[in-house]
N, C-alpha and C positions, 0 to 999 in steps of 0.2 A: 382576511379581515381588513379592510378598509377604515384609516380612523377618521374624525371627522372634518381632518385638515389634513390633506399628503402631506404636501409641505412639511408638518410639522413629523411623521412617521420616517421620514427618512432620514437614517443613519449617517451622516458625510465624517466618511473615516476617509481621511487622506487615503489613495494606495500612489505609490511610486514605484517606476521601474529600478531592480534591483543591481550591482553591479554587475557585471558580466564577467563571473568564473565560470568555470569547470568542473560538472560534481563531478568524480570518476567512480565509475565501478561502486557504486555504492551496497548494490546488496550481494557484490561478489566478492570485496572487501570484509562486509561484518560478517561474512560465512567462513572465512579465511582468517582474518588477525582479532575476529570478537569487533565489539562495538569501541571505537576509542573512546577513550575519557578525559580526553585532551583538546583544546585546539593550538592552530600554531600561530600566529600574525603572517597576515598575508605579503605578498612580494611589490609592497607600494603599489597598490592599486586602491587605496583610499582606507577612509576609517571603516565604512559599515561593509568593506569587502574584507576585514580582515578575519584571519580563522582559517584553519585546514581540517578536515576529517584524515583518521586516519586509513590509510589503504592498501592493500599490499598491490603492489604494480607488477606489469608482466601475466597478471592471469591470464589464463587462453581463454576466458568464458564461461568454457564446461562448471555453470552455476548449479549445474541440477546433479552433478556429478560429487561435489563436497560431501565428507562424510560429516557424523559431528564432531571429533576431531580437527576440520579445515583441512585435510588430506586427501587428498586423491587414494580410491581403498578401491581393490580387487582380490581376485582370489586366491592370491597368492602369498597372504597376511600382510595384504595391502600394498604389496609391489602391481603393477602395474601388467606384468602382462602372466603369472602365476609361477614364475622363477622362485622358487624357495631361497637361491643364493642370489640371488639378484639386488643391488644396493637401492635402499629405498630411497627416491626422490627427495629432495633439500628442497623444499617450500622458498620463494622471493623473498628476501628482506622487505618489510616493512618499508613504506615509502609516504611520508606528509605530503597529500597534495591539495594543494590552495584550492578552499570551495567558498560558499555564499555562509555567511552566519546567520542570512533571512532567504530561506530557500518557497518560493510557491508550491502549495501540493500542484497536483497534476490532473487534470480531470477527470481521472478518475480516481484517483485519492480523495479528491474531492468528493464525488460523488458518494465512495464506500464511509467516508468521515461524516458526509450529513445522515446516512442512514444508520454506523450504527451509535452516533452519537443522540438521535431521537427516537432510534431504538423502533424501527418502523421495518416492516419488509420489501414494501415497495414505495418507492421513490420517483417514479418511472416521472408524473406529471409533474414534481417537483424538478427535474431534471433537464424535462423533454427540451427547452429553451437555450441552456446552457451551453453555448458553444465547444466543440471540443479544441484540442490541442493543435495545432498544423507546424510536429516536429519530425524531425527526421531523424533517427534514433531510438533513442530510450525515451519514455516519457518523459521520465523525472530530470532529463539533462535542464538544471535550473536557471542556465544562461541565457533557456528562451523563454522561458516559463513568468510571466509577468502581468499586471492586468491594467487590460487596455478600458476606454470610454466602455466603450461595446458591451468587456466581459463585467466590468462593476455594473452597468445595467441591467444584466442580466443576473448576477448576483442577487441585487435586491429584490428583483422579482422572484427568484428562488425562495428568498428565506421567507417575504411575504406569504409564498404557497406554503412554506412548512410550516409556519407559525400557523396559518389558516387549518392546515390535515392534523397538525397534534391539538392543537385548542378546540378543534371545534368535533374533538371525541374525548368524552371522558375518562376513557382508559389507557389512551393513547398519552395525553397527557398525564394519568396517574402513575405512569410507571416511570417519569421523569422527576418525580417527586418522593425523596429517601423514606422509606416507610416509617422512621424513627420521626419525621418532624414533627414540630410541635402543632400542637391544634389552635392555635390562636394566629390568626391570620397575619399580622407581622414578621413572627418565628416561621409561619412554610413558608412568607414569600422568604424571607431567608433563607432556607433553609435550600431550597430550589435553585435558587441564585446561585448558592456554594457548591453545591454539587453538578448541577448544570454547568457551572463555570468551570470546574475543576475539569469533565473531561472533554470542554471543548476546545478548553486551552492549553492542554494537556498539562495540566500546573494549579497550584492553589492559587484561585485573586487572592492579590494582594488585600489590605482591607481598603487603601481608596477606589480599587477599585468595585470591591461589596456596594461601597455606599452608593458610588457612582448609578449601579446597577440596580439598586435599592430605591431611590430616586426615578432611574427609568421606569421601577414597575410599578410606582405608587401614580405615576403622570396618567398609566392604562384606563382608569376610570373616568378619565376626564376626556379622552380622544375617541373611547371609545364606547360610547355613551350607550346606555343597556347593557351593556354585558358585563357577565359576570366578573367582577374584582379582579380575583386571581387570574383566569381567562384571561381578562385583559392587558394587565398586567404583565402574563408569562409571554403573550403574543408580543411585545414589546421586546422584552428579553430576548429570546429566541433570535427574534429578527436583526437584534444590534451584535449578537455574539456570533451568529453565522456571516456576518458581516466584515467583525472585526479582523485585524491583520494577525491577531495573536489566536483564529482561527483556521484562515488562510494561508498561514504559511510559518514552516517547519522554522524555531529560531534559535539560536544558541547565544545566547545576552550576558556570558561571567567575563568576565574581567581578570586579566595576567594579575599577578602581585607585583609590585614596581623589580624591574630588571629579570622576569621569566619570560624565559622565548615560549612558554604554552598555556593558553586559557582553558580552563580548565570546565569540560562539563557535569553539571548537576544530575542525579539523577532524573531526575522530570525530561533533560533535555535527552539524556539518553535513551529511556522508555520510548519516545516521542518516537525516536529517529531509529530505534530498534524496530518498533509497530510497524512505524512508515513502508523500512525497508523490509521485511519478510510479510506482513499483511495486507501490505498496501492501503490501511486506514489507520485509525486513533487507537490509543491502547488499550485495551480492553481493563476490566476491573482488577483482576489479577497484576496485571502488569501496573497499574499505577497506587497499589498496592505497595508492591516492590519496589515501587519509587520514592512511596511515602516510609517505607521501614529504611529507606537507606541503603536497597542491596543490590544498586545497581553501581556500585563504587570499584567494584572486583570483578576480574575473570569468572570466575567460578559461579559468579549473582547473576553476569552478563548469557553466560553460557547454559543455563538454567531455563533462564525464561526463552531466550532463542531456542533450545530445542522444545519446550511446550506449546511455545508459537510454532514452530517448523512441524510438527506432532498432531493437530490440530486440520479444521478444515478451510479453516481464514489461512495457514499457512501454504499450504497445497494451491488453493485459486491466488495466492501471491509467487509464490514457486512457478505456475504454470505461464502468469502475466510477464513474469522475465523471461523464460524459456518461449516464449513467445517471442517476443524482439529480439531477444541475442539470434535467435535461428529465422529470424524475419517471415516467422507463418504467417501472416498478413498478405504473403504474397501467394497462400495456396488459393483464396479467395479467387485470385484474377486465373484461374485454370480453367481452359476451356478445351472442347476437343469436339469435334463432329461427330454427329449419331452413327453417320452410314460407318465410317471406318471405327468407331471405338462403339459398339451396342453396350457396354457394359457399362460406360461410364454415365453418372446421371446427372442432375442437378445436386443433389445433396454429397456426392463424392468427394469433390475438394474440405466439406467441414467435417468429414469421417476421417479425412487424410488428415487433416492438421490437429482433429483430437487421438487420434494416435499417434504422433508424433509426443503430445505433451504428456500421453497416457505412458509411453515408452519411458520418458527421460523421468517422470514422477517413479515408475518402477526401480529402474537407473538407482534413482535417491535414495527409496525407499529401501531396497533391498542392500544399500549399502555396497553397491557394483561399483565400478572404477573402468580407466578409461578403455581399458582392454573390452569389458562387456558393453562399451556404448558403441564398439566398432566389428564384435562378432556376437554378438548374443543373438540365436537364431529363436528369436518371441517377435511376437504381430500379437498385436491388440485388431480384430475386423470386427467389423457386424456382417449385418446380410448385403453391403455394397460391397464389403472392403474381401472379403473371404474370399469369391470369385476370379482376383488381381492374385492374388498367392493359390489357388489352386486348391483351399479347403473346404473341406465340407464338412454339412454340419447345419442346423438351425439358428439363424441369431438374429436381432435385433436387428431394426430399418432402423434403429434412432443413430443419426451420424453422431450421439456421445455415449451411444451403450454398446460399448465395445466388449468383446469378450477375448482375452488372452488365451492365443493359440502355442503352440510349441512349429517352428520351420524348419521344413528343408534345409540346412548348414550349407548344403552345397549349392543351394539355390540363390538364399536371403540370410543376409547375417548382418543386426547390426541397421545402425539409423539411415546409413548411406544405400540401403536397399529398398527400403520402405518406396512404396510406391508416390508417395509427394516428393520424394526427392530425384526424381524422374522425369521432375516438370522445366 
């Protein structure tokens, strides 16, 4: 929706490049020591760099492999390789390591936060523009993660297309609006305002910032001239909140008590950064629920919501997007081979190889296996490309992600490092 002055529709929120920390290990950290509730003052590297998460250091990785517990668990009541007398492994001390207190999502954090923050399925041509990330690593390493002329251009055209696909469907828009508001057009733009605001900022506005926003969508009928009030109104909204910084990017804002080496976070800041790390978007209702009773202050509150996150299906496609990069499938993609010498192998083989890879290490989790069964457990996930490379038979599925869990040969294939992507 176009108002009758750009000019005057566009949002100019300052963005600034952020200091240049190091997140470490973030979602292999809160799987291990729980979500901190703490931050620490950074190593003089400025005011708005200060702050650590907490992390335990030394992990090998093996993210997919943590039980709920944070232990490494096998079958042999949790030792490692199923030695009954065998001494169980001593977890890393805990380790403060200096992170950003204004971290960028990541594009596709971004991406999964404007979809289900509007509460939409597909996003696709909201998206299609949006430049992606050019990191090397993890996505989320916050120290490149910043937004340049380019990516704020692009931003604004995004929120424009969302404001335009939810406003301009009446139900699409209704389901943005708490079913409890009030019927008098003041009270739902309120009402809209507060809740819309609540989980794009993952936090209550403040009340200047209500009025502020209150303001913004009383201006809608005047830019936006014919259309409906509220319509025009929310398309204002919409478009300054997917904008803002306190949208874009993950923040931790409490303040030490004079003479504490650790700032201490809220729970809103912890939900946030719980969501971020095992769903890879904003926190669902439930979870800022949880923030709002308070009960994100304790282990036992933290550990709760992390295993119903981790339980769930938003948890599992964030579990699979780290076990993605820590094992760098991204590179089964570039796997080629010649027709005449490999007849077997096809175009779609390389994405059958990398969704069994991720289907293995979710079982791994799943089943509560340990590190013994990610290095002999004789199971393959194939379809009908993958079956043929291990020698099974059987009918299954062409779709390189409808895998069907076989039982192997032990003396053949045991275990991640047999899997035929890891061959490449």
């Amino acid at each position: 929706m176009k108002p009758a002055s750009k000019a005057h529709s566009r949002i100019t929120t300052p963005f600034s490049r952020r200091p240049r920390l190091v997140d470490a290990g973030l979602l292999v950290g809160m799987l291990l020591a729980g979500v901190a509730c703490s931050s620490e003052p950074g190593n003089g590297l400025g005011p708005s760099a200060a702050g650590t998460t907490s992390a335990t250091a030394g992990a090998s990785g093996f993210g997919s492999m943590l039980g709920a517990g944070g232990t490494p668990s096998g079958t042999g009541g949790g030792d490692l390789g199923g030695d009954p007398y065998a001494v169980p492994p001593v977890p890393p001390a805990p380790v403060l390591v200096a992170t950003p207190r204004f971290a960028r999502l990541s594009r596709q954090q971004w991406a999964n936060a404007v979809r289900d923050l509007l509460k939409l399925s597909d996003i696709s041509d909201i998206e299609s523009n949006v430049s992606g990330d050019a990191l090397v690593g993890f996505d989320a390493e916050a120290e490149d993660l910043f937004v340049t002329e380019q990516l704020r251009s692009e931003l604004f055209d995004a929120s424009e297309k969302a404001a335009d696909q939810v406003t301009g469907d009446a139900a699409a828009l209704a389901r943005l609006v708490p079913a409890n508001a009030p019927t008098d057009a003041a009270g739902r733009a309120k009402a809209f305002i507060t809740s819309f605001g609540q989980r794009a900022f993952r936090r209550p506005l403040t009340d200047a910032e209500v009025t502020t926003h209150v303001g913004l969508f009383n201006q809608g009928p005047t830019l936006y001239a014919g259309v409906d009030p509220f319509n025009a109104g929310a398309s204002l909204v919409i478009q300054a909140m997917l904008q803002s910084p306190y949208f874009l990017y993950r923040t931790e804002l409490g303040t030490a008590a004079a003479g504490a080496p650790k700032v201490p976070l809220n729970d809103w800041e912890v939900g946030a950064k719980l969501a971020l790390a095992i769903t890879n978007s904003i926190p669902d209702d439930a979870l800022l629920a949880a923030a709002a009773a308070g009960e994100l202050h304790d282990p036992a509150g933290v550990t709760k919501q992390a295993n119903r996150l981790l339980d769930g299906t938003t948890g599992t496609v964030g579990i699979s997007n780290f076990n993605l990069q820590v094992y760098r499938l991204g590179a089964y993609d570039g796997i080629t081979r010649t027709v005449a010498d490999f007849p077997e192998f096809t175009p779609n083989t390389p994405a059958a190889m990398k969704a069994e890879v991720l289907q293995f290490l979710s079982w791994v989790f799943r089943e509560n296996r340990g590190i013994k069964d990610f290095y002999t457990a004789p199971v393959g996930f194939v379809n009908s490309v993958l079956a043929p490379l291990y020698g099974v038979t059987g009918t299954y599925s062409s779709d390189p992600t409808m895998l069907t869990k076989v039982d192997l040969d032990p003396t053949r294939r045991a275990g991640l490092l047999t899997q035929p992507g890891d061959r490449r």
